[in-house]
PQR file of N, CA, C, O and H, with PARSE charges and radii, in Angstrom:
ATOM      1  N   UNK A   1     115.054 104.929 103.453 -0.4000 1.5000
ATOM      2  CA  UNK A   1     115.014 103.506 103.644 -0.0000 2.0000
ATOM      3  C   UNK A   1     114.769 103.234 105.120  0.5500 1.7000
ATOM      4  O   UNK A   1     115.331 103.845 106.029 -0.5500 1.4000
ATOM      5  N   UNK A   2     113.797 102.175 105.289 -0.4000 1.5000
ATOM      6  CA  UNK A   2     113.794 101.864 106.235 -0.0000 2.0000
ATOM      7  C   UNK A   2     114.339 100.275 106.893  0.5500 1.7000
ATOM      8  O   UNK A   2     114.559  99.416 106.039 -0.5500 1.4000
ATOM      9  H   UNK A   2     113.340 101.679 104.551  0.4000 1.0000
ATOM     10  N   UNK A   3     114.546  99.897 108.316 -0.4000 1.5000
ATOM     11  CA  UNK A   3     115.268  98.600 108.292 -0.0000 2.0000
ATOM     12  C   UNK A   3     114.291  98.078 109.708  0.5500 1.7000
ATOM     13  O   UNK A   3     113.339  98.727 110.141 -0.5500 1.4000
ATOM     14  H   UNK A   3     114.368 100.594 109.010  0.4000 1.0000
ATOM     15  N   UNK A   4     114.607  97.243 110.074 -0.4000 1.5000
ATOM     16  CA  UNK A   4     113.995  96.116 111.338 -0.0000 2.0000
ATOM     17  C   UNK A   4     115.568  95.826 111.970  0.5500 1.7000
ATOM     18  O   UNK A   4     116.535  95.159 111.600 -0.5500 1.4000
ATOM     19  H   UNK A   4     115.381  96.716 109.722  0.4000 1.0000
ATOM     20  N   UNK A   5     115.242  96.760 113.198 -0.4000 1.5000
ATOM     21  CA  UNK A   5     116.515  96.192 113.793 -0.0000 2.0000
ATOM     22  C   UNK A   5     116.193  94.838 114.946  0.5500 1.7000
ATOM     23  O   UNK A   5     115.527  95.273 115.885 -0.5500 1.4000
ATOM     24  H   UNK A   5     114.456  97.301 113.499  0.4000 1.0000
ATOM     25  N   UNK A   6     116.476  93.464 115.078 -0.4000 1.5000
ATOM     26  CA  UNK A   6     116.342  92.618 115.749 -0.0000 2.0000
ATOM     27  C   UNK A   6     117.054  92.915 117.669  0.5500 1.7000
ATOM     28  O   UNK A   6     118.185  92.885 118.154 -0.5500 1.4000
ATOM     29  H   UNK A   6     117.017  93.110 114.315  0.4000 1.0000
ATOM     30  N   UNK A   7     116.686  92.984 117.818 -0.4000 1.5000
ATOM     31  CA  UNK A   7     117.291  92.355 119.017 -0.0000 2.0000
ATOM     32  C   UNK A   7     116.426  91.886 120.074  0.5500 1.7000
ATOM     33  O   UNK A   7     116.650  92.385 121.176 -0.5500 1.4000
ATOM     34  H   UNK A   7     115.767  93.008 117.424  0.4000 1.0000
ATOM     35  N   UNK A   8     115.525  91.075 119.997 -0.4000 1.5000
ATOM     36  CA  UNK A   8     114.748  89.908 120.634 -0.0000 2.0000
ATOM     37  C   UNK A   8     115.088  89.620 121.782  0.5500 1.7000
ATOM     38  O   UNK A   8     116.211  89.116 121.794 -0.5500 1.4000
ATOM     39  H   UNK A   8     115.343  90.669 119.102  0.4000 1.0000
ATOM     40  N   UNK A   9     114.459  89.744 123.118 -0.4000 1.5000
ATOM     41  CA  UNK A   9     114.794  89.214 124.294 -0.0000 2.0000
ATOM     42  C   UNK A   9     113.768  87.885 124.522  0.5500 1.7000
ATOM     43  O   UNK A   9     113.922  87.000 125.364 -0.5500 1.4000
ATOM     44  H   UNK A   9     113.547  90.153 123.108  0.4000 1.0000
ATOM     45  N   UNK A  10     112.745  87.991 123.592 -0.4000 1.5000
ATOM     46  CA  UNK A  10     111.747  87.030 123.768 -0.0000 2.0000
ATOM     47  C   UNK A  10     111.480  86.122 122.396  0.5500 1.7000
ATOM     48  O   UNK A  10     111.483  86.748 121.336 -0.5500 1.4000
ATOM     49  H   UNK A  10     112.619  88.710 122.908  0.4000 1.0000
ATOM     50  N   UNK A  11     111.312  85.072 122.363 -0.4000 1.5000
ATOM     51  CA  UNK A  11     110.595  84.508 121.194 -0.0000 2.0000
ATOM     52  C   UNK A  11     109.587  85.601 120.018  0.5500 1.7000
ATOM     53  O   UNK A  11     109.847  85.979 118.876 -0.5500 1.4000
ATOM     54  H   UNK A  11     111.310  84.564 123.224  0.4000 1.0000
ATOM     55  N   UNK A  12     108.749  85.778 120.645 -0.4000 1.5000
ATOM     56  CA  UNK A  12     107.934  86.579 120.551 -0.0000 2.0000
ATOM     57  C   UNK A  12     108.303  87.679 119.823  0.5500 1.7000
ATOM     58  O   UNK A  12     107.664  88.059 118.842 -0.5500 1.4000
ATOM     59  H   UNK A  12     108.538  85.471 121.573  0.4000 1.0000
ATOM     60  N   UNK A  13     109.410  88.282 120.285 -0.4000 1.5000
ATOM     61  CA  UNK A  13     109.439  89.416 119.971 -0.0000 2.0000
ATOM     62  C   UNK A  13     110.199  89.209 117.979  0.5500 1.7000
ATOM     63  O   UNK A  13     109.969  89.995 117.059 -0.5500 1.4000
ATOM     64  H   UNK A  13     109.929  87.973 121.082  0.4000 1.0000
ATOM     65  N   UNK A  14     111.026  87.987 117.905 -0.4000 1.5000
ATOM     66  CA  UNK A  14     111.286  87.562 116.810 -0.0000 2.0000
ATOM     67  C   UNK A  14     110.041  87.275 115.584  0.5500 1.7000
ATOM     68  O   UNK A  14     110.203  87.674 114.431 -0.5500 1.4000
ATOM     69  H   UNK A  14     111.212  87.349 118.652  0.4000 1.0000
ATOM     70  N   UNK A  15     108.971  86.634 115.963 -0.4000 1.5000
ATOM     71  CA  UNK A  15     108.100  86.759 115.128 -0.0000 2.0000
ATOM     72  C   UNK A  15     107.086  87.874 115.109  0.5500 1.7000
ATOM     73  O   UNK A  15     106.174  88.003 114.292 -0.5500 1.4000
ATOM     74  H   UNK A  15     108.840  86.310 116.900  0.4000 1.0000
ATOM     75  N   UNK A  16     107.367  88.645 116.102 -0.4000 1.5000
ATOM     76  CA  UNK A  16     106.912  89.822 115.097 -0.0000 2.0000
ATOM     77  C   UNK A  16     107.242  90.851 113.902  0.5500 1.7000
ATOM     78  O   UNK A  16     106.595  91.409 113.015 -0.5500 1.4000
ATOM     79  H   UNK A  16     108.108  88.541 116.766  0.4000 1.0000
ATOM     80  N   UNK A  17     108.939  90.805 114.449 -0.4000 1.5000
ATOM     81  CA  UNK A  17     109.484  91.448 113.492 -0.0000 2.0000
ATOM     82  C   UNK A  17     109.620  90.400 111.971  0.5500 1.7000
ATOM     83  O   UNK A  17     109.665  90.687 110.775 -0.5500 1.4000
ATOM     84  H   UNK A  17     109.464  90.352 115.169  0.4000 1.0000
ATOM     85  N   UNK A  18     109.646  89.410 112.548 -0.4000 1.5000
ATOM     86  CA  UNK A  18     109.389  88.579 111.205 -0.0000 2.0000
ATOM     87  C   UNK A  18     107.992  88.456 110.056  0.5500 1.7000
ATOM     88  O   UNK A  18     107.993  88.304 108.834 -0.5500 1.4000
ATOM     89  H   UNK A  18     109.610  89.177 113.520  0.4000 1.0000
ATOM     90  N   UNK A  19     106.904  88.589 111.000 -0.4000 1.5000
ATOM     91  CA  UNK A  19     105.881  89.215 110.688 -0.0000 2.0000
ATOM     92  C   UNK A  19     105.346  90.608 109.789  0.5500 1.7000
ATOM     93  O   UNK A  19     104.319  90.976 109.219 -0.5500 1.4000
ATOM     94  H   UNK A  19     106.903  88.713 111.992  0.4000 1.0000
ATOM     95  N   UNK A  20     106.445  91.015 109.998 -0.4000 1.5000
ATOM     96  CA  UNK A  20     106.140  92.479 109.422 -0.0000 2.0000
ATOM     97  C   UNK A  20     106.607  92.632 107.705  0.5500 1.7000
ATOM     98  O   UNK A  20     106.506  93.579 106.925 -0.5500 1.4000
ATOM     99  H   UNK A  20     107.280  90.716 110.462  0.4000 1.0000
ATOM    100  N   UNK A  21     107.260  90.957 107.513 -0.4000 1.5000
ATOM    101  CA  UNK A  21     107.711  90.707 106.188 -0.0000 2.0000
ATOM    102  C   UNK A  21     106.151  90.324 105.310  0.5500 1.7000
ATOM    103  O   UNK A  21     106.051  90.319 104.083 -0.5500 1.4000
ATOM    104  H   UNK A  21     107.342  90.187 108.146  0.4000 1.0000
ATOM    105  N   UNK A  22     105.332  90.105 106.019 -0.4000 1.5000
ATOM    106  CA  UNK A  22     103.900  89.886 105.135 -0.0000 2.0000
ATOM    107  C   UNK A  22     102.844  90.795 104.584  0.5500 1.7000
ATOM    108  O   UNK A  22     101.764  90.430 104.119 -0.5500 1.4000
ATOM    109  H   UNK A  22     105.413  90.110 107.016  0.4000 1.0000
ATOM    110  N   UNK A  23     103.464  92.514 104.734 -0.4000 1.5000
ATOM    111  CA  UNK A  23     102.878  92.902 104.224 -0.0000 2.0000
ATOM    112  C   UNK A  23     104.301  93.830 103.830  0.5500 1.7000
ATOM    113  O   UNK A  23     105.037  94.368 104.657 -0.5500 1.4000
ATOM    114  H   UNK A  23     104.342  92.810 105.111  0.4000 1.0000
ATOM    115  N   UNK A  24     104.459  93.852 102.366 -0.4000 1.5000
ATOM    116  CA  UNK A  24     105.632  94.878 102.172 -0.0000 2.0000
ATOM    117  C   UNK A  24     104.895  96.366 101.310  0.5500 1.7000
ATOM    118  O   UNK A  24     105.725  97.227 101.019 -0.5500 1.4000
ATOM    119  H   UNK A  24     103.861  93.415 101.694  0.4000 1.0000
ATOM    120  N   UNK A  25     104.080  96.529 101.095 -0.4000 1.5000
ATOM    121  CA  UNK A  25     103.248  97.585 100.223 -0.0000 2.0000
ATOM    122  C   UNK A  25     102.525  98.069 101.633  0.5500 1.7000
ATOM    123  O   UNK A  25     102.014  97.454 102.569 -0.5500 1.4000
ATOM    124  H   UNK A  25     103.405  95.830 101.331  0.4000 1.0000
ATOM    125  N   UNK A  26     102.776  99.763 101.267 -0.4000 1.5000
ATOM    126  CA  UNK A  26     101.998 100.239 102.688 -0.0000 2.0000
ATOM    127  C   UNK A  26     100.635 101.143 101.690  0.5500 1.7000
ATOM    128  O   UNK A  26     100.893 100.887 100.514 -0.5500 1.4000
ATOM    129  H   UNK A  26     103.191 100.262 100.506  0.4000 1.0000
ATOM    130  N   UNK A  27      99.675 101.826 101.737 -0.4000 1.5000
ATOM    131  CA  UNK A  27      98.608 102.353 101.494 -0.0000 2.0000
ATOM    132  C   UNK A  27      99.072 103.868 101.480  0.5500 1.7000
ATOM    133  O   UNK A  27      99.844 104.293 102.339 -0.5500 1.4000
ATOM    134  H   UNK A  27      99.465 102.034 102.692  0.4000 1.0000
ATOM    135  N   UNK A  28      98.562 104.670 100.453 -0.4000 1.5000
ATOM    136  CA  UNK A  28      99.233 106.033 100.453 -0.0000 2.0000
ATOM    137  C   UNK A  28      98.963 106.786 102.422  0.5500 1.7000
ATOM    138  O   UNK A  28      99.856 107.433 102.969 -0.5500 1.4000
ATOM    139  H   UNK A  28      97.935 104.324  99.755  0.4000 1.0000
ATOM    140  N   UNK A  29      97.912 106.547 102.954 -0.4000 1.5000
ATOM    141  CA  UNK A  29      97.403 106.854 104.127 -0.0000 2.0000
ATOM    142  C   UNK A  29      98.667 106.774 105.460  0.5500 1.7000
ATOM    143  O   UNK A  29      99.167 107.542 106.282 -0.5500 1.4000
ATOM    144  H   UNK A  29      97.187 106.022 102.509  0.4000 1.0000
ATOM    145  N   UNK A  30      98.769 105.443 105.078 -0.4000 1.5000
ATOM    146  CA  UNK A  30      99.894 105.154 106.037 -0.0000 2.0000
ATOM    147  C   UNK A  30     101.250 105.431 105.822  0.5500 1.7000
ATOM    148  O   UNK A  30     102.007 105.511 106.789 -0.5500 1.4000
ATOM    149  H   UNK A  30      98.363 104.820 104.410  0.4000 1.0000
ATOM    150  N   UNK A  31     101.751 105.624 104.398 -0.4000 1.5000
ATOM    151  CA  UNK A  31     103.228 106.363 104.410 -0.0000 2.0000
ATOM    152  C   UNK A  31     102.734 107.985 104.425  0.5500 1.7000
ATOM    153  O   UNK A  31     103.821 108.525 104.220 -0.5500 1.4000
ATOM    154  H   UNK A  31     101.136 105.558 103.612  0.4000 1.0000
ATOM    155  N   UNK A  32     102.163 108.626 104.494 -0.4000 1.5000
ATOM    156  CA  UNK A  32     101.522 109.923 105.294 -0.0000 2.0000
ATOM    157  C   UNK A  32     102.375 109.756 106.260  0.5500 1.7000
ATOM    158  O   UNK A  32     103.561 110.019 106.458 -0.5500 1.4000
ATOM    159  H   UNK A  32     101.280 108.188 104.660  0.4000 1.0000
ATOM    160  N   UNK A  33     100.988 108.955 107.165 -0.4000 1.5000
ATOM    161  CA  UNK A  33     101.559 109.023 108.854 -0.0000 2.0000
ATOM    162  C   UNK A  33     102.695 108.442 109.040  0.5500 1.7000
ATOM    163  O   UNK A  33     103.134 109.081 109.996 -0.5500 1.4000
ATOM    164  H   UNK A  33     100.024 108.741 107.004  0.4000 1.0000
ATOM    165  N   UNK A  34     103.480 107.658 108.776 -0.4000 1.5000
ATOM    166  CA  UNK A  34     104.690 107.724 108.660 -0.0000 2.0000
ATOM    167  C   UNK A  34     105.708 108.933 108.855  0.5500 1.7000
ATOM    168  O   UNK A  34     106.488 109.151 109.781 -0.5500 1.4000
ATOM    169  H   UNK A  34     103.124 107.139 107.999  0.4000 1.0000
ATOM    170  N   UNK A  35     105.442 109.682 107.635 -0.4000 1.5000
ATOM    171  CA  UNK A  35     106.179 110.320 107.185 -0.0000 2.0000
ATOM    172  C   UNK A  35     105.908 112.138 107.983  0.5500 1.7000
ATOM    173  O   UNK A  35     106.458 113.218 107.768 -0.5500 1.4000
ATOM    174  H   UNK A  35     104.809 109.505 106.883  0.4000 1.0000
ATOM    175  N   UNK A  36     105.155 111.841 108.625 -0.4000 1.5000
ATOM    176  CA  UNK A  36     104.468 112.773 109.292 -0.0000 2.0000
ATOM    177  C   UNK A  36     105.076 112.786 110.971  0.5500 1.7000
ATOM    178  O   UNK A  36     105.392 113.812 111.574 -0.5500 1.4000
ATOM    179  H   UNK A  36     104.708 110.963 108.799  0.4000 1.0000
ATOM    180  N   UNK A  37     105.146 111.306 111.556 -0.4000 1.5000
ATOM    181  CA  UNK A  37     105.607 110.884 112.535 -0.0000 2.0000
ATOM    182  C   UNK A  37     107.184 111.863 112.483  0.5500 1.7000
ATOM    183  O   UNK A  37     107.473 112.898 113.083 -0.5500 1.4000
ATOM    184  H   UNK A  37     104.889 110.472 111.067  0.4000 1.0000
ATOM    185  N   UNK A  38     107.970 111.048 111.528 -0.4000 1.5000
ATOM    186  CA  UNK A  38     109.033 111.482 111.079 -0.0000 2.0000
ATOM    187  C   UNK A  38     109.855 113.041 111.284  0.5500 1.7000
ATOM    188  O   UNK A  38     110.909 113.404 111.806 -0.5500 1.4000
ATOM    189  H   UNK A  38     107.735 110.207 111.040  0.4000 1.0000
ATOM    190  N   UNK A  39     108.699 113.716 110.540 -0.4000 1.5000
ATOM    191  CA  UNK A  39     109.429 115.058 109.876 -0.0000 2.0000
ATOM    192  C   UNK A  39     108.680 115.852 111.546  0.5500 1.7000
ATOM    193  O   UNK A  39     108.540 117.072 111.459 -0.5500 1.4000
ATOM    194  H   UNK A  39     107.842 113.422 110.116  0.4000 1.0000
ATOM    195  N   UNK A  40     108.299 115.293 112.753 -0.4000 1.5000
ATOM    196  CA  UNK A  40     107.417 115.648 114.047 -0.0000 2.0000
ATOM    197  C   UNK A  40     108.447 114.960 114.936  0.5500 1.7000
ATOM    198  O   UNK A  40     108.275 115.219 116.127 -0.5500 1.4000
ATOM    199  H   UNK A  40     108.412 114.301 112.823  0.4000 1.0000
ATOM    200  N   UNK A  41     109.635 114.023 114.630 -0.4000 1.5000
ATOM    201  CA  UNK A  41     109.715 113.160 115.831 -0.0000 2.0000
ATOM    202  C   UNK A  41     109.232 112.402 116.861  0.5500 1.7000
ATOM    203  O   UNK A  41     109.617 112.359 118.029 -0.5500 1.4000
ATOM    204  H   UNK A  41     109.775 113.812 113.663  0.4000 1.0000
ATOM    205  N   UNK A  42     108.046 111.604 116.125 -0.4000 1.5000
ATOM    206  CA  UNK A  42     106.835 111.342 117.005 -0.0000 2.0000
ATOM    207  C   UNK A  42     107.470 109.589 116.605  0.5500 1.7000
ATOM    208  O   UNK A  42     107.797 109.068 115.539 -0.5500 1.4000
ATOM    209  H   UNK A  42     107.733 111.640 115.176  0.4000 1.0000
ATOM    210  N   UNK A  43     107.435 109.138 117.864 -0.4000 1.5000
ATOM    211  CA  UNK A  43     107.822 107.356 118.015 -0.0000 2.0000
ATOM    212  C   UNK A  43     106.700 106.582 117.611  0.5500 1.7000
ATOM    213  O   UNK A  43     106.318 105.904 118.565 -0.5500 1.4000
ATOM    214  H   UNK A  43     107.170 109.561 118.731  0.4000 1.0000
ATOM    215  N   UNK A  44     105.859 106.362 116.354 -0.4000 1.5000
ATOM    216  CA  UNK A  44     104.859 105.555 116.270 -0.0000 2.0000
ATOM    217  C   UNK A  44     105.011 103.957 116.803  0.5500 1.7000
ATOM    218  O   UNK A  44     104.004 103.253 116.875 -0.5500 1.4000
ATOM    219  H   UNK A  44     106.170 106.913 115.580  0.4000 1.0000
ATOM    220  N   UNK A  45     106.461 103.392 117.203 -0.4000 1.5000
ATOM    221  CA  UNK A  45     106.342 102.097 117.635 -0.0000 2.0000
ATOM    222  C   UNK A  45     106.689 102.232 119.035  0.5500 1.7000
ATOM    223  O   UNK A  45     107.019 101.101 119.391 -0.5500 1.4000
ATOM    224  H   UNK A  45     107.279 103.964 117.145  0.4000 1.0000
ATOM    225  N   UNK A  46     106.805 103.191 120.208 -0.4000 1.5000
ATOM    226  CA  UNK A  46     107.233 103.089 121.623 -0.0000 2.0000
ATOM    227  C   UNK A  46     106.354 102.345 122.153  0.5500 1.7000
ATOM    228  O   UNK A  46     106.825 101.832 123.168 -0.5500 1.4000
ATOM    229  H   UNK A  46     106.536 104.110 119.919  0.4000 1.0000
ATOM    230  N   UNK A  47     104.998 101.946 121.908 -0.4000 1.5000
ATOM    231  CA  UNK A  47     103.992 101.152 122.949 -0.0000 2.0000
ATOM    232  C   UNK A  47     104.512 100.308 122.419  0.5500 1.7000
ATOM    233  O   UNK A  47     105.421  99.825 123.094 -0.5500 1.4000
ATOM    234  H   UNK A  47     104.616 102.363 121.083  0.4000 1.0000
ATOM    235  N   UNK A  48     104.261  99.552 120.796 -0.4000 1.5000
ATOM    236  CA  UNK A  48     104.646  97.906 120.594 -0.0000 2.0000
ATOM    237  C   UNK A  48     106.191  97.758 121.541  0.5500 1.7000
ATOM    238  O   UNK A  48     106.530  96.796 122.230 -0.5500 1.4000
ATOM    239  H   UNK A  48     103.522  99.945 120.248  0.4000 1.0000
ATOM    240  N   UNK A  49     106.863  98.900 121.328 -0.4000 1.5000
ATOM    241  CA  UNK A  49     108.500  98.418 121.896 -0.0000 2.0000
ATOM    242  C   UNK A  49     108.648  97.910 123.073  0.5500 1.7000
ATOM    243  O   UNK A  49     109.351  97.011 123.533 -0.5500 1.4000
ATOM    244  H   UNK A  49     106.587  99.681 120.768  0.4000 1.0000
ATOM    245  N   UNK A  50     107.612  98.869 123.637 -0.4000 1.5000
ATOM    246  CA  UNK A  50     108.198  98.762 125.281 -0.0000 2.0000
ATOM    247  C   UNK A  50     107.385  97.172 125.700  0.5500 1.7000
ATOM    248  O   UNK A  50     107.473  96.918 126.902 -0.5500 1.4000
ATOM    249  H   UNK A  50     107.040  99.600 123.264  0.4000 1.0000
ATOM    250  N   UNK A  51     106.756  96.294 125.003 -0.4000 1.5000
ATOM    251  CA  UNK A  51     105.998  95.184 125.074 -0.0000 2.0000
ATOM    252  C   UNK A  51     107.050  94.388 125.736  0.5500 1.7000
ATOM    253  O   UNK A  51     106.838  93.213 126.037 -0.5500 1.4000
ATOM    254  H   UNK A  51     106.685  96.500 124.027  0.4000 1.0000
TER
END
């Protein structure tokens, strides 16, 4: 399972994570890389984060 942890310093940063409620079905491709990230320890969100 995965979750959206909030903690918003910016407006901004709230609608994105709110954003991410508009697509809930991912493509077999992308739970791959996901899951690939994962089982590698590889941060696929450190660039969006550090925004």
């Amino acid at each position: 399972m995965t979750s959206a942890l909030i903690g918003a310093s910016r407006p901004e940063q709230v609608e994105d994570c709110v954003g991410a409620l508009k697509v809930l079905d991912f493509r077999e491709a992308e739970l791959a890389e996901i899951e690939y990230a994962r089982e590698s320890d590889i941060n696929l969100w450190a660039a969006s984060a550090e925004r």
